[in-house]
N, C-alpha and C positions, 0 to 999 in steps of 0.2 A: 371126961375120961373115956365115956365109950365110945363117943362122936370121934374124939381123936385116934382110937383104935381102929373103927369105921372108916376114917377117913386115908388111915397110914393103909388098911390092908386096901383099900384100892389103889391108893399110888403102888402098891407093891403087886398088885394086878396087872397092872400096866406098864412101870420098870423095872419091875424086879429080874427080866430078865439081862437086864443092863450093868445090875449089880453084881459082885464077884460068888465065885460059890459058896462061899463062907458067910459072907454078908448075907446071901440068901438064906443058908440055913438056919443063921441066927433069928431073923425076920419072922421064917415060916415057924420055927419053934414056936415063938414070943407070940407070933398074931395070933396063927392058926392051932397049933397047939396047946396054948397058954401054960408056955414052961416058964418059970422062975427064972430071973438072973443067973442064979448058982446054977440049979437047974441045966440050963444051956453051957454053964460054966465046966460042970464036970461031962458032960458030952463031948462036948467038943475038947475037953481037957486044957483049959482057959481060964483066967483067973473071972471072978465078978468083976472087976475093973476092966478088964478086955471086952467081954458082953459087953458092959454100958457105951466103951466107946466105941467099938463093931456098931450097936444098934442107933447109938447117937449120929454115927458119920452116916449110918446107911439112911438115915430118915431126911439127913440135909441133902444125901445126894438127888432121892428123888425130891423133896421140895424145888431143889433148883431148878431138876429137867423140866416140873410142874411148872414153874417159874414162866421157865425158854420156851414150851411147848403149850400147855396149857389142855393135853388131853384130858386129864379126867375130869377136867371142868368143861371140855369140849363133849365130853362122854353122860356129865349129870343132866347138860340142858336139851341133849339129843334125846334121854329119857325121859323127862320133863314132856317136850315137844311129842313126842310120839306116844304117848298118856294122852296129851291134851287131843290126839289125832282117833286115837280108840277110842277115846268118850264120846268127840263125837259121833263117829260112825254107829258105836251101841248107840246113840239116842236118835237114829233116824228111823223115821218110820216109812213103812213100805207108800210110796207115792211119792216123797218129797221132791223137792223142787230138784231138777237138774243144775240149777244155780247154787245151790247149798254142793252137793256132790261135786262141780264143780274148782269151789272152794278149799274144798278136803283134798281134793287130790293136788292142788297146788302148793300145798302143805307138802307135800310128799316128794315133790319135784326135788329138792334137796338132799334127800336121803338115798331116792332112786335113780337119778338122773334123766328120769323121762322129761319132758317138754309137754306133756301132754296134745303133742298135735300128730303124737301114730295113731294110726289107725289098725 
């Protein structure tokens, strides 16, 4: 349950601004505020059945762009990789090899666009 709340409020990180305003603010209520069905229901002056299916449609819209694009799975491994990038750099010690620093920056070519051959 919390994974998928986790998981919804980054899709909604991501496309929430692709969603309508209304959609948004049911979203942001539910994720970020954690209002109730009802809750959202008399705000927005809406039945409980209308929240559910407002938040039911808004969750398949973004799945799908998830689907077609695949950013925030482009967005968890960029995270992933760039941890595995600051570990190593914390565990070098002052001498190491040019070849290891080497390494590490070529890691980074993707994120930065450098080539490593400026000077």
């Amino acid at each position: 349950m919390l994974e998928q709340r986790l998981y919804l409020a980054q899709l909604y990180d991501i496309y929430g601004p692709l969603l309508t305003d209304k959609q948004q603010r049911c979203l942001e209520m539910h994720l970020l505020e954690d209002f109730s069905m009802s809750e959202i229901g008399e705000t927005l002056q809406v039945s409980r059945q209308a929240v559910y299916d407002i938040l039911h449609r808004s969750e398949q819209i973004m799945a799908e762009y998830e689907a077609k694009l695949g950013l925030a799975q482009r967005v968890a491994r960029q995270r992933h990789e760039l941890t595995e990038i600051y570990d190593e750099l914390s565990s070098l010690q002052i001498g190491e090899s040019q070849q290891q620093m080497a390494g590490i920056l070529r890691k980074l070519v993707p994120y930065t666009g450098h080539t490593g051959q400026e000077e």
